[in-house]
C-alpha positions as CSV (number, residue, x, y, z in Angstrom):
1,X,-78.4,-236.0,-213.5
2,X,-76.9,-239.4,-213.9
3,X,-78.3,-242.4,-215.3
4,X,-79.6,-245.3,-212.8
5,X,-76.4,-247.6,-213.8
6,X,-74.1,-244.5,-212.4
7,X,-75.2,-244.8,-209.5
8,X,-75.4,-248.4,-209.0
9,X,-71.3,-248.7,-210.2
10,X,-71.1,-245.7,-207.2
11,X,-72.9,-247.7,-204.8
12,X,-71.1,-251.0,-205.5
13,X,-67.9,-248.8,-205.4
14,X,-68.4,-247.9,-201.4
15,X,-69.6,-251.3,-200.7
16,X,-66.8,-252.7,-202.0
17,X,-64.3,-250.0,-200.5
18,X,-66.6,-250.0,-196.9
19,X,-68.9,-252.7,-195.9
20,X,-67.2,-254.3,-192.7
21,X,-64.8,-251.6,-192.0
22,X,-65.2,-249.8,-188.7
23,X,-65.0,-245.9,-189.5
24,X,-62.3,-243.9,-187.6
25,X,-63.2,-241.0,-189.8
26,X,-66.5,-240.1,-190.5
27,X,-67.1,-236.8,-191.2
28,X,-70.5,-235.1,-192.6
29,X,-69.7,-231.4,-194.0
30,X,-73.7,-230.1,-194.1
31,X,-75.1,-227.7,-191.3
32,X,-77.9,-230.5,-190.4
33,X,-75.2,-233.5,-189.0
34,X,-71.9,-231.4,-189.1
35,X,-72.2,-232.9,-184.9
36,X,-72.8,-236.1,-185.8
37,X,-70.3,-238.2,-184.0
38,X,-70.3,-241.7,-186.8
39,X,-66.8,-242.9,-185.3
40,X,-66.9,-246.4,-184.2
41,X,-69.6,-247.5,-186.7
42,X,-69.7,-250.7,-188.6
43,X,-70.3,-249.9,-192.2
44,X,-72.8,-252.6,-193.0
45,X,-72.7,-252.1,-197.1
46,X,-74.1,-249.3,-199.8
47,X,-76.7,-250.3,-202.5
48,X,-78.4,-248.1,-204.8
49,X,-82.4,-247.2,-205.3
50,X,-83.1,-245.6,-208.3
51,X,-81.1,-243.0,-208.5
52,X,-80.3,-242.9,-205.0
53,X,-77.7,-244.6,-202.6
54,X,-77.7,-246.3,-199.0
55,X,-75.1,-247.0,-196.9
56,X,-75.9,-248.6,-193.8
57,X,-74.0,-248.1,-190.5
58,X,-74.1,-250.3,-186.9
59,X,-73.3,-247.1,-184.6
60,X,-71.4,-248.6,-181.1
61,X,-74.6,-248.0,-179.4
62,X,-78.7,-247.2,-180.6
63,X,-80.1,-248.1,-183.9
64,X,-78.6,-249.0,-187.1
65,X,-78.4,-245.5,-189.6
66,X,-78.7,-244.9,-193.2
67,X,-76.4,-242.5,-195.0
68,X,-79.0,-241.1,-198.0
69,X,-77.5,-239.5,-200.4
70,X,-77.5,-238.4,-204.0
71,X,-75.1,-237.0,-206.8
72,X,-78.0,-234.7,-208.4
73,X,-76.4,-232.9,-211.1
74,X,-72.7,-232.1,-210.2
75,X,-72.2,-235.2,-207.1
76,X,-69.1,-238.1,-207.6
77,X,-67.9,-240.1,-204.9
78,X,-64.1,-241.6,-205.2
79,X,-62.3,-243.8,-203.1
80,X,-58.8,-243.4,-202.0
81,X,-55.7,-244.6,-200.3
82,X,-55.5,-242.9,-196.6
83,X,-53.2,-239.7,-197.7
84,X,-53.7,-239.6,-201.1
85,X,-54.4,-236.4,-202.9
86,X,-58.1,-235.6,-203.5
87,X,-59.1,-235.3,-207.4
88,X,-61.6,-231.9,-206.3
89,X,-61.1,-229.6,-203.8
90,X,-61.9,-230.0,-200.4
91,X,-64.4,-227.2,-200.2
92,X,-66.4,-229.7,-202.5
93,X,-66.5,-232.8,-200.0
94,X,-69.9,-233.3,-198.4
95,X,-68.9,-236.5,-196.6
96,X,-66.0,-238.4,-195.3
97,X,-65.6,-241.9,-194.4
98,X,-62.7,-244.1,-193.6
99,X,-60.5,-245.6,-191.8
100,X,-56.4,-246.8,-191.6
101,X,-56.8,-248.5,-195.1
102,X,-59.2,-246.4,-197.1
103,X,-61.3,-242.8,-197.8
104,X,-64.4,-242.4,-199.4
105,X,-65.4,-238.8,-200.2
106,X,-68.6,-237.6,-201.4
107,X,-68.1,-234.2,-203.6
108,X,-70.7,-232.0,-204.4
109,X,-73.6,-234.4,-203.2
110,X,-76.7,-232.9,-203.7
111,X,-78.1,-235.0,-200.9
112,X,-76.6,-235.9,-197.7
113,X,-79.0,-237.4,-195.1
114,X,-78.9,-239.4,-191.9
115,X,-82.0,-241.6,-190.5
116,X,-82.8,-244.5,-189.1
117,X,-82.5,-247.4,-191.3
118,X,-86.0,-248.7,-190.5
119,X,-87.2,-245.2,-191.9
120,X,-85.5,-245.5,-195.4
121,X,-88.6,-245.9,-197.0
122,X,-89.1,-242.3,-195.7
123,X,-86.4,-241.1,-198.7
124,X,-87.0,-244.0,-201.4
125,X,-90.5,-245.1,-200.7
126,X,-91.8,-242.9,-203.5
127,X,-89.8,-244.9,-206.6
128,X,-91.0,-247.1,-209.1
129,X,-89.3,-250.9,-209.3
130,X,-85.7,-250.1,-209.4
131,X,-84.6,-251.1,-213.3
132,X,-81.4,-252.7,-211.6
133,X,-82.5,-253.5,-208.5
134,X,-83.1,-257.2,-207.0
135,X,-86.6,-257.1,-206.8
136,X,-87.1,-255.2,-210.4
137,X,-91.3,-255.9,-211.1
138,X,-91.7,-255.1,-214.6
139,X,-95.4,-255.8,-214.0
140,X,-95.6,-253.3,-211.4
141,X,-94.0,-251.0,-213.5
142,X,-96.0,-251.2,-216.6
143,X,-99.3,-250.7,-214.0
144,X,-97.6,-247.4,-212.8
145,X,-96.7,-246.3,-216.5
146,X,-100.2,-246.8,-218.0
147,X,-102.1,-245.2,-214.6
148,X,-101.8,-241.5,-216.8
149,X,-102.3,-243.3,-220.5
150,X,-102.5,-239.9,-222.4
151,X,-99.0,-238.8,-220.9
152,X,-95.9,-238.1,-223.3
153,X,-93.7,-241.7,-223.1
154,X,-90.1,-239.3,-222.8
155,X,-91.8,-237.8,-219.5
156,X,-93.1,-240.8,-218.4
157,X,-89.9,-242.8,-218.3
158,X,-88.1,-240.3,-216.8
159,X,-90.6,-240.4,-214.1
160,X,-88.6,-242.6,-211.4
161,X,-92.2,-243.2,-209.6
162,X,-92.8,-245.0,-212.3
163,X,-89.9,-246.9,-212.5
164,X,-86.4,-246.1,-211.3
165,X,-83.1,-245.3,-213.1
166,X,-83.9,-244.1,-216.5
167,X,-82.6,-240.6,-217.3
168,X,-82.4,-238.4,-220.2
169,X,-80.0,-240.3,-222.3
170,X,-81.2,-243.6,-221.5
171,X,-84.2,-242.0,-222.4
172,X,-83.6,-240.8,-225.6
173,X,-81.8,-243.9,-226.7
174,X,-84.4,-246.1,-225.8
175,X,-87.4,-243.9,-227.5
176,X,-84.8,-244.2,-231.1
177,X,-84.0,-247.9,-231.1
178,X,-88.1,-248.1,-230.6
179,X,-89.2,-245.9,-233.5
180,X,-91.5,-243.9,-230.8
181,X,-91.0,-240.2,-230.4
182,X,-91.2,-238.8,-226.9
183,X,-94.3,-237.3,-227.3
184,X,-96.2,-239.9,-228.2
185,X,-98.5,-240.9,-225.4
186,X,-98.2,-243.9,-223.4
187,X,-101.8,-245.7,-224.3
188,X,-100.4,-245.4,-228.4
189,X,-97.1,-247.3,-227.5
190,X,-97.7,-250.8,-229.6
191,X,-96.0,-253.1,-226.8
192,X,-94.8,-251.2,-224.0
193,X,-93.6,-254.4,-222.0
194,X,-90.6,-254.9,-225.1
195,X,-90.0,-250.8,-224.9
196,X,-89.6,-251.2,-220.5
197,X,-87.4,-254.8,-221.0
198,X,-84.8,-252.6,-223.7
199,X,-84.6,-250.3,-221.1
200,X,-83.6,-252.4,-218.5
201,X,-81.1,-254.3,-221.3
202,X,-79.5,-251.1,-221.7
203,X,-78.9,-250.3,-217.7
204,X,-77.5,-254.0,-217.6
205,X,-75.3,-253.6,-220.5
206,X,-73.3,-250.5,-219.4
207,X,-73.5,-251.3,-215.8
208,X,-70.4,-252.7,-215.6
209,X,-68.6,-250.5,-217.8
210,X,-67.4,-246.8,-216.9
211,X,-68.1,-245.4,-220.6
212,X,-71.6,-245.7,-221.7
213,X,-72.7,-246.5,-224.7
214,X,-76.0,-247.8,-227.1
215,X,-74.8,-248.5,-230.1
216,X,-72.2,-250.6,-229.0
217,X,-69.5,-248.3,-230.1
218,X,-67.3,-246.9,-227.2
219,X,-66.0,-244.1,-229.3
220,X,-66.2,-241.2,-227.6
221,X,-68.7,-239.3,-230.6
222,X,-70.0,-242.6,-232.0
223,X,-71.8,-244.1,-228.4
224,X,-75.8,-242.5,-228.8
225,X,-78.1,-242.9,-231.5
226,X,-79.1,-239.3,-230.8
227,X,-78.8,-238.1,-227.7
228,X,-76.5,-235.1,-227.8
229,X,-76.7,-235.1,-231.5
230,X,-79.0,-232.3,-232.6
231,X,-78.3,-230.9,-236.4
232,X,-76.4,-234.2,-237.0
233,X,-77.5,-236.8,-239.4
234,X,-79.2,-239.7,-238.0
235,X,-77.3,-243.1,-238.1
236,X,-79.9,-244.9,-239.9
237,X,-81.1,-242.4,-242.5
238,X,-79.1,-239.5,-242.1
239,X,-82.1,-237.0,-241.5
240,X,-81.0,-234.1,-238.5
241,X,-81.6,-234.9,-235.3
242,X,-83.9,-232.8,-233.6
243,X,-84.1,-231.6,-229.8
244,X,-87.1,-229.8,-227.7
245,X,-88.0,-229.0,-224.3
246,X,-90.7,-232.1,-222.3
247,X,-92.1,-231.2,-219.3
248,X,-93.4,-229.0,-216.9
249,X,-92.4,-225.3,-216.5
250,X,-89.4,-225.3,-214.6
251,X,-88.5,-228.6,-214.7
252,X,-88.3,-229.6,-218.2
253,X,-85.8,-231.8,-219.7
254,X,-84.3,-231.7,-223.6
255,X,-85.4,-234.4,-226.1
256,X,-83.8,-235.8,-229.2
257,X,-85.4,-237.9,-232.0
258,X,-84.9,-238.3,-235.7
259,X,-88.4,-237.0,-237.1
260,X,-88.2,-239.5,-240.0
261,X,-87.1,-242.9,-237.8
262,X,-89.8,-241.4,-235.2
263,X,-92.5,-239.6,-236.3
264,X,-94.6,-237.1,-234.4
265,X,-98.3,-238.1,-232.7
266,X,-100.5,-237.3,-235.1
267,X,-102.8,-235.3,-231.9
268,X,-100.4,-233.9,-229.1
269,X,-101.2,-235.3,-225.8
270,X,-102.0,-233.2,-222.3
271,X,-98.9,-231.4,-221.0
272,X,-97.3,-233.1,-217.9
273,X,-98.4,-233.5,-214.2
274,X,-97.1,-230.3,-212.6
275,X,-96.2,-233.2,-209.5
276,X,-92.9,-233.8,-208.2
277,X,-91.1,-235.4,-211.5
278,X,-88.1,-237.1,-212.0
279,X,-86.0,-237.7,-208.2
């Protein structure tokens, strides 16, 4: 699933491409709105929550709407010149927006949702402060994080009711560069506040740049300290990075961390919350 700074370069992407135009094609390929006539409406811009994105539309007539909709795992929109070839194939398209100048096609979304823009809390209410957003609470956040203070830190991160846009790499990365390992619960983290603020420094860092990276190399096998490195030799002491499962049956997620840079708890906390994890 991507990372909170994916989907905010995806959301400034349609506003960019969108906000203003008036939308001669609009075209929603799920069962649920595949009659939904959007022609005529104002595109009123796109911003992201969490991992989620919202554009807003002025229809010629009855409320303003909110397009909901996120890439999941496989989900990328692109914008193109009217006419241009598509880089996926059509079957993939989920939406369809545009008009004389420009096309914006969803592929593969793994949400695609219409509803009243004064109802949008209905789809995002649930998140934590929004790392990247403009009303980011790092307060509120850390009061959300320590409300289960025996839960593993990795899962708790990842939690985007806790806060929003951190994902497995982010993560990973951020556990490394602060010596924790992701199991370490979250009342035994010496100063949370500095691990939340990296975090956030990270998402700012890369989210104006395609390629991510956290060690400040953009070399394609040289940008993570040690996510997607397991069996390789840790930057700082060259000791093998390790990878488990975290989470609840079902939904669990892979870890990395260097056992030496980020030692395990000495007493394993409770497993995780069986609610709905990371969205």
């Amino acid at each position: 699933m991507p990372e909170g700074d994916t989907v905010y370069r995806a959301a400034r992407l349609l506003d960019r491409a969108l906000a203003g135009h008036v939308l001669t094609v609009a075209d929603l390929r799920v069962p649920q709105h595949a009659t939904v006539d959007l022609v005529g409406s104002r595109v009123e811009g796109t911003v992201s929550r969490g991992k989620h994105l919202l554009t807003r539309l002025h229809p010629p007539a009855g409320p303003p709407l909110t397009l909901h909709t996120h890439l999941k795992m496989e989900g990328a929109w692109r914008v193109l010149a009217p006419g241009r070839r598509w880089s996926r194939p059509a079957h993939q398209a989920r939406v369809v927006l545009g008009d004389a100048t420009v096309t914006a096609v969803g592929f593969s979304l793994g949400v695609v949702e219409l509803l009243p823009t004064a109802d949008e809390n209905q789809v995002v209410g649930h998140l934590g402060p929004d790392l990247l957003g403009p009303d980011w609470d790092e307060d509120e956040a850390l009061r959300r994080l320590r409300e289960e203070p025996d839960r593993e830190v990795g899962d708790a991160l990842r939690d985007q009711t806790r806060l929003a846009g951190l994902g497995n790499m982010y993560v990973a990365e951020l556990c490394f560069v602060s010596g924790l390992h992701p199991r370490l619960p979250v009342e035994d983290v010496p100063d949370l506040a500095r691990v939340v603020r990296r975090g956030r420094q990270m998402l700012l860092l890369n989210k104006e740049r395609a390629v991510q990276s956290t060690t400040g190399d953009l070399r394609e096998r040289e940008r993570t300290w040690v996510y997607r490195r397991e069996r390789s030799p840790c930057r700082r002491c060259a000791t093998p990075v390790r990878v488990d499962q975290q989470g609840p049956p079902g939904r669990e997620r892979a870890i990395y961390w260097c056992p030496r840079c980020q030692p395990e708890p000495l007493t394993p906390p409770r497993p995780a919350p069986d609610g709905p994890g990371p969205r």
